[in-house]
TIBAMAR-368138 format. One record per residue: residue in one letter; x, y, z of N, C-alpha, C in turn. Coordinates in pm, whole numbers, plus 50000, padded with zeros to 5 digits. Layout:
N
aXYZXYZXYZ ...
//
This chain:
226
x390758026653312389648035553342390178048153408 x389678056153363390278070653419389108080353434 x388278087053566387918099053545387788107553600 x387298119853640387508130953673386518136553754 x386628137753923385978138154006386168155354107 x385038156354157385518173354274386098159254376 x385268147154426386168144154558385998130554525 x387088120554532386998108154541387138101454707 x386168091954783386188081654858386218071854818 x387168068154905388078051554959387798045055035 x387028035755006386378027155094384798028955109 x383948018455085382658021755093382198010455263 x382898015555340382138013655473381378021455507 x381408017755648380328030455689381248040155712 x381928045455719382338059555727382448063855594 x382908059555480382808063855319381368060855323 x380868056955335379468059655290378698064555370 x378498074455500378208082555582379058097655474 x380288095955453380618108555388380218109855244 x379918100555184379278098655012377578101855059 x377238103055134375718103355179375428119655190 x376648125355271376428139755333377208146355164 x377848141755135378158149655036377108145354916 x376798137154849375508137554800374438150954798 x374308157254910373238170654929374078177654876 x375378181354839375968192354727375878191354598 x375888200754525376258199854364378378195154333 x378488188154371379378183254364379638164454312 x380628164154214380968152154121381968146054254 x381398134754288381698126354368381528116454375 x382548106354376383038091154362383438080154466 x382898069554463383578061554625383978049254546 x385048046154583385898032754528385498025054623 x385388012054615385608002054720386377989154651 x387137977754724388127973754663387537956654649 x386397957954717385887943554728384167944554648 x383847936254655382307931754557381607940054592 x381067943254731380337950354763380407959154852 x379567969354912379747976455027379897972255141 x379847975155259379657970155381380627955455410 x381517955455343382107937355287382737936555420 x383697939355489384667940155610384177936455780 x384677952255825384347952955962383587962255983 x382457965255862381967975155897380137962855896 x380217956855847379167946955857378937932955998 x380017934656018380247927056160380977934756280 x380567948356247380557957056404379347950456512 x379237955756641377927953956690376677961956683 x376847972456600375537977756550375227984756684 x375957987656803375487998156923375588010356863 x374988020256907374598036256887374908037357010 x376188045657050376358047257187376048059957247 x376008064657315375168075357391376348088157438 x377508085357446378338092057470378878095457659 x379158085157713379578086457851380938078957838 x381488073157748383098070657748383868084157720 x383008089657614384408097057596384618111157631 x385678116957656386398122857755385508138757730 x385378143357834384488154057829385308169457769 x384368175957640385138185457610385818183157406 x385498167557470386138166057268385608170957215 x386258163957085385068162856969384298153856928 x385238139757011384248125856996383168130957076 x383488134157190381948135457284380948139057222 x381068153957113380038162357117379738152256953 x380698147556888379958138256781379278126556817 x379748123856947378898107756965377288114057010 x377528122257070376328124357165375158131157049 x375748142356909375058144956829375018133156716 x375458127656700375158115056620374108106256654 x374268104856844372878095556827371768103756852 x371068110756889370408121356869369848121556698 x370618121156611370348122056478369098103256436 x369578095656492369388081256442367848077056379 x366828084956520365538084256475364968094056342 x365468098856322365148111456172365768099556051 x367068098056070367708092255989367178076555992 x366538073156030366288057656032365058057555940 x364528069255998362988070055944362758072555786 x363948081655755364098089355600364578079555544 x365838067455572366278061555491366188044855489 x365258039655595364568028255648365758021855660 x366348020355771367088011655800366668006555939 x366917992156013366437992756107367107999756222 x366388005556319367038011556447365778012256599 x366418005356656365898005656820366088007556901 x365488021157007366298024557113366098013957237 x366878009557246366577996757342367208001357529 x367888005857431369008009157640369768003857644 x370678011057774371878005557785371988003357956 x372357994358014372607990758117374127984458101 x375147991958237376297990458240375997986558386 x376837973358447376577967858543377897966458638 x377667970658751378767971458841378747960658964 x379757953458997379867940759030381177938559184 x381577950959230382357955559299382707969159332 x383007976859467383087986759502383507996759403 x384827989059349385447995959272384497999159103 x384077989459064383707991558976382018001358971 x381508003959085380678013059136381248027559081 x382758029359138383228038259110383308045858991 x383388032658884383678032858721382568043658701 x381378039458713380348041658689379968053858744 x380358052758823379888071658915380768079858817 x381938076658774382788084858666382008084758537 x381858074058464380808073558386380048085958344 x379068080958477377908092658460378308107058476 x379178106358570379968125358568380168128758403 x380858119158307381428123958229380188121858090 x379338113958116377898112658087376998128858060 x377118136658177376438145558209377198160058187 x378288155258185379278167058110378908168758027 x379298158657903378638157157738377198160157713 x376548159157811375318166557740373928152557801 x374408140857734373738126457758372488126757787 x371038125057758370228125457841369858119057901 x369218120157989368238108958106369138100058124 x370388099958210371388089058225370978086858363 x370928073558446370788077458571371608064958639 x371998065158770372828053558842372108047558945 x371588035058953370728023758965371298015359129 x370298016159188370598005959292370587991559232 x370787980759317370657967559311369187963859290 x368477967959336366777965759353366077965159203 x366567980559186365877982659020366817983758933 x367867978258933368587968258831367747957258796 x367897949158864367137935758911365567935858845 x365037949758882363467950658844363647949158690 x364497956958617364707963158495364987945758413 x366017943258468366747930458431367307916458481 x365667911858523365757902558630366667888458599 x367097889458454367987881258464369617881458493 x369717893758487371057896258554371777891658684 x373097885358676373527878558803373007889258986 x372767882959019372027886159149373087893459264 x374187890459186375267890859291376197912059232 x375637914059152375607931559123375077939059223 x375937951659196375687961759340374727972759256 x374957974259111374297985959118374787991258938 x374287999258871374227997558704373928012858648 x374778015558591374478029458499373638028658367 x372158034558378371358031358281371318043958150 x371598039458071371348049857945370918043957803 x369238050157855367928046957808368038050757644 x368858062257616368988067057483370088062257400 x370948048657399371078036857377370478028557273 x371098024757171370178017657059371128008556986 x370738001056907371377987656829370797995456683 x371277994456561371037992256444371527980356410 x371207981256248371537968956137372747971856072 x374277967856090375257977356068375437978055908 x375017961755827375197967855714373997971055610 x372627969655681371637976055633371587990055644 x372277998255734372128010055727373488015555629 x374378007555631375598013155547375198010155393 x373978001855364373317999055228372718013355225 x371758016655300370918028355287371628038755265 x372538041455329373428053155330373948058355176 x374508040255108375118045954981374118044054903 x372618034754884372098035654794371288050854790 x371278057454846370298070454871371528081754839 x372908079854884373918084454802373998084254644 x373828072754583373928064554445372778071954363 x371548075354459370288082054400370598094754381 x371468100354485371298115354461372668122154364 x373648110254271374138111954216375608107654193 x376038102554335377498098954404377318084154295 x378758082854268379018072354149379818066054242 x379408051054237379868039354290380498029854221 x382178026254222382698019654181383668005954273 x382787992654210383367983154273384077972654231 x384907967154334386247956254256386997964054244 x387487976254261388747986254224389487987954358 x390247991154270391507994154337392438012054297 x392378019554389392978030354405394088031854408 x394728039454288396588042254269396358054854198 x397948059754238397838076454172400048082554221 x399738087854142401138092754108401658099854232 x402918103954242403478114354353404938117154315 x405548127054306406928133454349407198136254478 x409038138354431409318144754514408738156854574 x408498164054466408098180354456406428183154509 x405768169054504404228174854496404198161454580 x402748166654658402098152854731401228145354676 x400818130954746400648123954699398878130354657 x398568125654499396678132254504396158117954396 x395348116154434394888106854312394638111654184 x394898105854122394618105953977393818099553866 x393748087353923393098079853845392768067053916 x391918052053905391878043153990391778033153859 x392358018653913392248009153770391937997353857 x391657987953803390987973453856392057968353857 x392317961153986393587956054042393867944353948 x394857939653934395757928553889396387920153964 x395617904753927396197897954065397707895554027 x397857892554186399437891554171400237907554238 x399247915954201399847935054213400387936654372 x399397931654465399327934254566398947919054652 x399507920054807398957912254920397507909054844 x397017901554836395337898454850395037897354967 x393897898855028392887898255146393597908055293 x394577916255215395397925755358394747940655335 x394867949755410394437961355373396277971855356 x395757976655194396647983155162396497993455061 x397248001955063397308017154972398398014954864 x397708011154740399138011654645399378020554575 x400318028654586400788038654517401718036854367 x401318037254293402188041654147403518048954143 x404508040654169405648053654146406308056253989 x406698066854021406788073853861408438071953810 x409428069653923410408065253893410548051453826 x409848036053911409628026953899408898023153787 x407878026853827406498022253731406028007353794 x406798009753943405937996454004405087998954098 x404567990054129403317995354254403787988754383 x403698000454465404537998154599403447995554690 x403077987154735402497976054808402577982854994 x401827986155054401927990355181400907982555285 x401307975055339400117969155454399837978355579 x398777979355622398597990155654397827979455835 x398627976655934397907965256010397337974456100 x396317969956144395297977756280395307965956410 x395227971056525394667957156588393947969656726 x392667965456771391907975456808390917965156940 x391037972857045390427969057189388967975457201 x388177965157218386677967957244386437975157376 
//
């Protein structure tokens, strides 16, 4: 199978299919491979589905100003493409002096980014808020604009409303494409894997070499702290 695309995506998680979604609104021929049965197949279906509010990250990025405009976006986007989404809140609970501290940083860097209505909680109305919480907490950073989605109901919505507006979805494939010395690596074409070609069940990029004519097999390992 061979054909001819303005942009091909790799991988139909939620981030390929957040970018097959936004590119969708162009007049542009655009394609998303995914290498398993369906969308959402991985770690993008057994994330925890939090919408975070933006008080981790470091004031001044670009994560900041994307986390904080991303969730901001959720209620428009939930509504247009029905997926479920609830702003429920967020309560971060502090359990020692020190970890009081966490939290006073927190919210500084909370209020940098923009965050709204973040506020830092005595023991009393912690307790009021979340009377089942251990009794033995000093005090809790609340951020009300905080929400859970459905991680792979919304990564369904994303590409089927992609799929509608024209983005071509191809699944069970597998992505390979030529490279030289002289030129970098660009795709070219994608063919339905061959067992035996590659690792099964690892995540990997196989490239076609043109000297060989074998497919060079790359595991590609992640290991990632919550």
């Amino acid at each position: 199978m061979e054909s001819q695309f303005d942009i091909l995506i790799i991988g139909a998680g939620v981030v390929g299919a957040c970018i097959a979604w936004e590119l969708s609104h162009y007049r542009i021929s655009t394609a998303m491979v995914e290498r398993e049965v369906d969308v959402s197949f991985w770690t993008s279906k057994a994330n925890s589905g939090i919408i975070h509010v933006g008080f981790h990250a470091s004031p001044g990025t670009l994560k900041a100003r994307l986390v904080v405009e991303g969730n901001r976006q959720f209620d428009r986007l939930s509504e247009e493409l029905e997926f479920p989404f609830e702003r429920r809140g967020e309560l971060v609970v502090a359990f020692s002096e020190e970890e009081v501290r966490v939290l006073q940083n927190l919210y500084l860097s909370g209020t940098k980014n923009n965050v709204q209505h973040l506020g830092l909680l005595g023991r009393e109305r912690t307790l009021e808020m979340e009377p089942s919480l251990n009794p033995d907490l000093l005090g809790a950073l609340y951020a009300p604009t905080a929400g859970i989605v459905g991680p792979d109901e919304y990564c369904f919505a994303l590409v089927e409303n992609a799929a509608a507006n024209g983005v071509e979805l191809f699944l069970g494939e597998r992505v390979v494409w030529s490279a030289t010395a002289r030129t970098s690596p660009r795709p070219r074409c994608w063919r339905r894997h061959q067992e035996g070609a590659c690792h099964p069940g690892r995540p990997e990029v196989c490239m076609q070499g043109r000297r060989t004519g074998r497919a060079v097999c790359r595991p590609v390992p992640e290991r990632f702290r919550y």
